[in-house]
N, C-alpha and C positions, 0 to 999 in steps of 0.2 A: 465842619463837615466830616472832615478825619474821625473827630472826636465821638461824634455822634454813631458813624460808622462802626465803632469800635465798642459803643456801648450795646449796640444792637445783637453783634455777633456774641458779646459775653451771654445776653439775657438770650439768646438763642440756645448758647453750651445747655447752660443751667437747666432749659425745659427741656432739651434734649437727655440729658443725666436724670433730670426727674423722674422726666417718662421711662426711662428705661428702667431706674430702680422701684416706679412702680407695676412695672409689668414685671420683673425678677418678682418681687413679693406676691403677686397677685399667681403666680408660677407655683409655690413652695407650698406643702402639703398646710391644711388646718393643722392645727394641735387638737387630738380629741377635748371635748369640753367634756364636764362632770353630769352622767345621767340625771333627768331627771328624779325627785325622789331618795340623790344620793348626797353627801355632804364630803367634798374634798377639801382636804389643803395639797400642801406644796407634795407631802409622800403617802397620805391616808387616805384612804376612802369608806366612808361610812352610808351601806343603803339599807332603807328599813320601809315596808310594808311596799316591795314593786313585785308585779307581776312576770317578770321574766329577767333572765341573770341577762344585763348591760354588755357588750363588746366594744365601750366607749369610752374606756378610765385613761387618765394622763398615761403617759409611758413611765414617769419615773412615780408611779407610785409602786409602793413597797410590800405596803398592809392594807389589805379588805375584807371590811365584813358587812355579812348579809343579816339581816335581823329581822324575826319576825313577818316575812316575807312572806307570797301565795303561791311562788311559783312549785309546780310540780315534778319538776324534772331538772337537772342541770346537763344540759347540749353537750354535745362532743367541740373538743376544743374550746371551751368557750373562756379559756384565758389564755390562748395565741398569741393576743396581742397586748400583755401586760407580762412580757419575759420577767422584768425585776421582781416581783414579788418574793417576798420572804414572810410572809403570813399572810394565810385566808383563813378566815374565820366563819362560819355559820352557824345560828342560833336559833333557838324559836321559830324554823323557819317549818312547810308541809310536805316537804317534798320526802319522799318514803324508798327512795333506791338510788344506788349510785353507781353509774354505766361505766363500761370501758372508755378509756383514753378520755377520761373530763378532766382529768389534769396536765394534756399535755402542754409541753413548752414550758412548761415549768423549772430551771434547771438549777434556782440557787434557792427557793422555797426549803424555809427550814421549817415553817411553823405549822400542823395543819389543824384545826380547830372544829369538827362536824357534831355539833353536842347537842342536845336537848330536841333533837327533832324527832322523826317519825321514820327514821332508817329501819324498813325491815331485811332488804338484799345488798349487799353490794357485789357487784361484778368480781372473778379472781384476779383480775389485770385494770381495777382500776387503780390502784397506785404507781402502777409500772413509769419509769423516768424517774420518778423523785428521790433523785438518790442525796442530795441534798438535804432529804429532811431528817428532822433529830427529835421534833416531838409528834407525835400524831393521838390523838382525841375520839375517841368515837361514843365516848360517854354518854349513857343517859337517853338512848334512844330505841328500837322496837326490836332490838337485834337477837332472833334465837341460836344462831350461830354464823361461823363464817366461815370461807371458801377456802378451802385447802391453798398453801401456798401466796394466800393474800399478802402477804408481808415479804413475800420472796424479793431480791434486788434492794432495798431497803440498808442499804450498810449501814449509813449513818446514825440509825435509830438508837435513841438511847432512852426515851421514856414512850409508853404505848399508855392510855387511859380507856380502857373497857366499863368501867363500873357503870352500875344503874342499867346493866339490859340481863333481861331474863332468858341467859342462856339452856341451851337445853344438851346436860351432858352426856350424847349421845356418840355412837362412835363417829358422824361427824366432825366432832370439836378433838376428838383426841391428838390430830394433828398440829392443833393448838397448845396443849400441853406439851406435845413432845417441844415445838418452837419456845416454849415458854422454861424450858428444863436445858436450851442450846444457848439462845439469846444472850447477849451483853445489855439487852435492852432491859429494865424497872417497868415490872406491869402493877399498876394498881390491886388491890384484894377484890376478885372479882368472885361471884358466888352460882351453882345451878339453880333455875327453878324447875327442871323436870329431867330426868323422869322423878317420882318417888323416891325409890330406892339413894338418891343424891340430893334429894331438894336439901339447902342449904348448905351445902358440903361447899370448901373453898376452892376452887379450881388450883390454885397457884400450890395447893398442897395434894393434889391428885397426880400420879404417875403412868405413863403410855398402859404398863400392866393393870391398870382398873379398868380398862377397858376392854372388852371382850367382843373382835369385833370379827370374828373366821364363824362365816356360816355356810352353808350349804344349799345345794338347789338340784334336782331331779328334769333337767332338761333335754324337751325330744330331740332325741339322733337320727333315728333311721327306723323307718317301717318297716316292717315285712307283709307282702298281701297274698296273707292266707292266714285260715282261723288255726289255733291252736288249743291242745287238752295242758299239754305237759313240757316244760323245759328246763334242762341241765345243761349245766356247766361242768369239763373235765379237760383234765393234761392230761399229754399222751406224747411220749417223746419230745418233752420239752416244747410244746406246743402247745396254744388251749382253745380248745372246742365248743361249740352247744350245740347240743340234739334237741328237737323238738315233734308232739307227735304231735300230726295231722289225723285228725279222727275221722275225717269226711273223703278225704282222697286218702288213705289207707296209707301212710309214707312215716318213716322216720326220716328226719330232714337234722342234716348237719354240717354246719357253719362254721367255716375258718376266718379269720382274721387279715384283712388284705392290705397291708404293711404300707401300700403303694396310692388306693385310694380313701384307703381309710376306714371303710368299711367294710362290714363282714358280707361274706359272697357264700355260694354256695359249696361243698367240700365233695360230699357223697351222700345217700340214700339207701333207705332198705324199707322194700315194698311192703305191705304187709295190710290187715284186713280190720276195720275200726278200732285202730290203734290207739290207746288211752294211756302211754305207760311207756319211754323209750331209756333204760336206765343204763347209765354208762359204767362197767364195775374194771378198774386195772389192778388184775394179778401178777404181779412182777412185773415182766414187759409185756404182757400180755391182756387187750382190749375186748371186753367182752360186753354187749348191748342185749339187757330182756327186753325183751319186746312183747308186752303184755297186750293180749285182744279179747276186745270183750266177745268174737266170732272167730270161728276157726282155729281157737288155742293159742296158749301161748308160747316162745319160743326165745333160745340164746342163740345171739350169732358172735362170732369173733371174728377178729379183722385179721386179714390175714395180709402179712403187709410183701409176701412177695410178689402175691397177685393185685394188691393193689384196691381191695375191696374186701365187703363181711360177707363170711358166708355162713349159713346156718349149722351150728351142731348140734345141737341138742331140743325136742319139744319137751313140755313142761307139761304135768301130768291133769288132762283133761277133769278128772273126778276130782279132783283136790281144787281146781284154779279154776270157776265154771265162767266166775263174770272177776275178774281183777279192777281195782279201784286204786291202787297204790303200791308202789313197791320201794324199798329201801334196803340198801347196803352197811353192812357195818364187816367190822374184823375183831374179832376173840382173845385172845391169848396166842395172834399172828395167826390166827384161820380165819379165812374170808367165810360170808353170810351171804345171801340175803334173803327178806321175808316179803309173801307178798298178801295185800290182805284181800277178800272175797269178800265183796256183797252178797253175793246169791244166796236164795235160801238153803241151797243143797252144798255150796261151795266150803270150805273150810282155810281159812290163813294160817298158812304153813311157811315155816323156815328151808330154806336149803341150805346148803352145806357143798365145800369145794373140797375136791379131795385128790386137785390133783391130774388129773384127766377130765372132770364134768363135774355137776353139780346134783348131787340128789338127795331125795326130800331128806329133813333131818326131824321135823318135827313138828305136829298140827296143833293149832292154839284154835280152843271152843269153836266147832261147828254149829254152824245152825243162826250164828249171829250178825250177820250181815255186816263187817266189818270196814267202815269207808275210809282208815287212815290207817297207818302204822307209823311208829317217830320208835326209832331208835334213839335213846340218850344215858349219861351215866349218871346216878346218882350215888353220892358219896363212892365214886371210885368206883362202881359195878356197873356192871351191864343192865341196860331194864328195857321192855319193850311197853307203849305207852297204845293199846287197841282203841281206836273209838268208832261204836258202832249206833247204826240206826233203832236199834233194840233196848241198847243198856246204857250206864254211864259211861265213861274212860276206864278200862283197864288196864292197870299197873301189873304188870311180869320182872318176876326180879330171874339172873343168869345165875342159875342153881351150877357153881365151880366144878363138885365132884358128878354130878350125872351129865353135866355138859346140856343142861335143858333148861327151858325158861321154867318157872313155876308162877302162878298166879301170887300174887301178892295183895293187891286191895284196889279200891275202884277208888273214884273221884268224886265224892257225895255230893247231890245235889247239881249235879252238872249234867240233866240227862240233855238227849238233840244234841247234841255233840257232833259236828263232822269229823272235826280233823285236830289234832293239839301238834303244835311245833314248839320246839327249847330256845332259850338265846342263856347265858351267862353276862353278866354284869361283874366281873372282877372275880368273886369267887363265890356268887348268887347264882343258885338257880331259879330259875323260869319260863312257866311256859305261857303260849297264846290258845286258846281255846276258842276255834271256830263253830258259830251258829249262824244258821241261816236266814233264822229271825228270830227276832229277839234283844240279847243281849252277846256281844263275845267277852273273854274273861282276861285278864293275864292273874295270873297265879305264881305264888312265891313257895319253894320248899323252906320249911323251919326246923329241919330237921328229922320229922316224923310222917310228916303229911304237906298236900299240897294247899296255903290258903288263898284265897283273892284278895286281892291288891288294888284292880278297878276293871271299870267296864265299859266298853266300848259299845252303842248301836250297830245293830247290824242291819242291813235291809239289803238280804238277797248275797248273802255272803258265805264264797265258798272256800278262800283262803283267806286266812290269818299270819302271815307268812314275815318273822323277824329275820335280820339280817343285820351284820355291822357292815362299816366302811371305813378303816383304819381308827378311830377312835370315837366314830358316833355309830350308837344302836341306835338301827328303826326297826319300826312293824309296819305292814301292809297289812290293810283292811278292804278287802274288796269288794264290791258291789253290782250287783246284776241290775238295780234299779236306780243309780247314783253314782256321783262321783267316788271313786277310792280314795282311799283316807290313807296320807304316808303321817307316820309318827314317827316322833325322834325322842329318845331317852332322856330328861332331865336330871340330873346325875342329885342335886341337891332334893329335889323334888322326890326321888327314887320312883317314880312312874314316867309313860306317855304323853306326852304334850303334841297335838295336833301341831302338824307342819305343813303339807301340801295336800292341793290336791291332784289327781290326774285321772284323767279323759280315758278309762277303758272299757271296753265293752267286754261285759261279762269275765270276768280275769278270773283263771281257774290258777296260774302258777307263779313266780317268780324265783330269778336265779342273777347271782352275780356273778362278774366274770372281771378279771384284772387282767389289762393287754398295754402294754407300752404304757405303764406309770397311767394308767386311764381305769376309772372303773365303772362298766358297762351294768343298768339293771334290765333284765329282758324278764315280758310280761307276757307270757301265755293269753290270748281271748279267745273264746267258745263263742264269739258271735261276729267280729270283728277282725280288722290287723292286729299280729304282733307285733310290738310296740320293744322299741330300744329305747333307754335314756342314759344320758352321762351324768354320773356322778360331780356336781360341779365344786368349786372349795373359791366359795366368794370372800373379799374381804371390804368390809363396808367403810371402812377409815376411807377409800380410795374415792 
């Protein structure tokens, strides 16, 4: 009975022990098993033609590769939960972009293998964590370029494999060179397929300097609402200014620079009667504003800075000055000028002369000819005055030394409808822009002897042709009554205009530039619309 008793309690222990180490077991996570599709051993895994990337690999596999496969996309995180890996490989696979954070948890991964697929993007931050890796692959896939910085954190890198994608070495990739010129890393011989100008050139023997990548941009600032004829830019006691006339509400309007909120505000005013012409001239210290009207005459005021305002000294000779259309400042052999030209038919463009106390007349250039522009400029070191009238071609005036007078010199053949001709210089070239209203407008090269053209520009409805640089790029403005304005920028190898922007003005009769705090302002006169400010912008496209 003992015996029995005792045999009882043992085979009791045992199912007791049993049960319990099968409930422990039955407690203890699964082992992932090997995806469908997929082919494991004890550290490898091999999947080939599945539909979506697996989160179901052993723990201690090491090496995976996708083959051949349809999925389109690979998921964030999607190898969390396979830490050990030290190679993943994909091939043959369809999937065409690679996201942020698909590699994380990744932290002893040396190997990384993305070759033969249909990669057109990858993210800048998907490689981030794998500091671990030492070879990376992107071979043989859709790729036109890549993302600034893609490689950044990457220390261990010591081989990269790009070949087989038809990069395009634009100044996007230039960041790539410069890392390719830093790196400890062996990049394969990889080659451009675009633009032209590079198709088949080697990348790994290109330098950051092949790229050319600082360009520029005309972006709106600030409106002004009210129309405008005419606007200048002037210093004046270490200060810079712009006058603008209002032809409709009778005003010279002049604009200071507001340090504080950035834009320019109003400064002072001088009233005055269809004012088409608000010219700013400094004599010594001394601020002098014509104020040309096509009613009521025209007239100089000077600012008188103890009272704090201009006030008029001087009218401008009724007979000579009946309808003014333009005026322009120049200085002589250190005597100040200026000329203003007359459309009228009875009116005559005439020079003045400063002498000192005022200014009066020095000299009338052909009456009779309805004169819509005047351009003071030099050619070979003289003085010339450049008339263009609704009558005639451009006439050329050379500054006769000993009588201290212009003289007629030669017209501009074949150039007749002429509004207005403005100069620019290109290094030690002259040229000018010749505005028509319809038509064609011209720029024009001196050769020495004569002006010839160089190319042509449409015009529809244009009443300035107006060139300017901006520390190392020449433009021109082309403006249009019926269209967009046309900004052109100088092609230095090309030696002409190449269309650059366009911009939104209505009717644009002026333009002026103005440099304020390392900034440079272009401000656009319109006859039917706001005056229009824009910043001179210095984009760099590598960024």
């Amino acid at each position: 009975m003992g015996y029995a008793n005792k045999t009882f309690k043992r085979y009791a222990l045992f199912l007791w022990i049993a049960s319990l180490l099968v409930s422990i077991e039955g407690r203890r996570p699964r082992q992932p098993r090997c995806p469908t599709s997929c082919i494991c051993t004890r550290d490898n895994a091999l999947c080939e033609n599945i539909r979506s990337v697996p989160r179901s690999f052993p723990p201690d596999v090491v090496s995976l590769s996708f083959v051949k496969s349809g999925f389109n996309e690979i998921p964030e995180g999607s190898f969390l939960h396979t830490p050990a890996l030290q190679l993943l490989l994909f091939t043959a696979n369809s999937f065409e972009a690679i996201r942020e954070d698909v590699f994380l948890g990744l932290p002893h991964l040396e190997y990384l293998f993305i070759e033969n697929n249909k990669i057109k993007s990858i993210s800048p931050n998907a490689f981030q964590g794998l500091k671990s890796l030492i070879h990376l692959s992107l071979a043989y896939n859709n790729l036109q370029t890549l993302p600034k910085d893609v490689f950044k954190g990457l220390e261990a890198l010591i081989k990269v494999d790009l070949r087989g994608n038809a990069f395009n070495c634009d100044c996007k990739l230039k960041w790539l060179v410069e890392w390719m010129h830093n790196t400890n890393a062996t990049v394969d011989q990889i080659y451009c397929a675009d633009p032209p100008a590079y198709q088949g050139k080697k990348i790994n023997d290109l330098v950051p300097q092949s790229f050319d990548c600082i360009t520029t941009e005309f972006a709106s600032y600030q409106s002004l609402k009210f129309e405008s004829i005419s606007v200048d830019s002037f210093s004046y006691k270490n200060d810079d200014y712009i006058v603008i006339a209002q032809p409709f509400i009778g005003k010279c309007s002049f604009l200071e620079w507001d340090h504080v909120e950035m834009v320019f505000r109003n400064y002072d005013n001088i009233s005055s009667t269809s004012t088409v012409v608000c010219k700013p001239m400094v004599i010594d210290t001394q601020l002098f504003i014509i104020v040309a009207q096509l009613f009521g005459g025209s007239h100089i005021y000077k600012r008188d800075n103890s009272a704090n305002k201009f006030i008029k000294i001087q009218d401008i000779d009724i007979l000579k000055i009946r309808k003014p259309n333009d005026v322009e400042t120049f200085t002589i052999d250190g005597t100040s000028y200026f000329v203003i030209a007359d459309s009228s038919k009875a009116g005559s463009t005439t020079v003045y002369k400063w002498n000192g106390n005022g200014f009066y007349s020095h000299q009338s250039l052909h009456p009779w000819y309805r004169d819509t522009d005047v351009e003071y400029l030099e050619i070979a070191n003289k003085p010339h005055l450049i008339l263009s009238s609704s009558s005639q071609r451009p006439v050329i005036y050379q500054w006769n030394k000993s009588q201290k007078l212009f003289d007629r010199r030669t017209d501009i053949p074949e150039m007749e409808d002429v509004f207005a001709v403005k100069h620019f210089k290109v290094k030690n070239d002259l040229y000018i822009c010749l505005t028509r209203f319809i038509g064609d407008s011209k720029v024009m090269k001196w050769d020495g002897s004569m002006f010839l053209e160089i190319q042509t520009m449409p015009s529809r409805g244009s009443m300035v042709f107006q060139p300017f640089a901006v520390n190392n790029w020449q433009y021109a403005i082309l403006g249009s009554d019926y269209s967009f304005t046309q900004v052109y920028r100088w092609d230095v190898k090309k030696g002409q205009f190449v269309n650059f922007q366009e911009l939104n003005i209505q009717a644009p009769r002026a333009f002026t530039l103005v440099s304020i705090d390392n900034r440079e302002f272009l401000l656009a006169s319109s006859f039917k619309g706001k005056t229009q400010i824009y910043e001179h912008l210095i984009l760099d496209l590598s960024n």
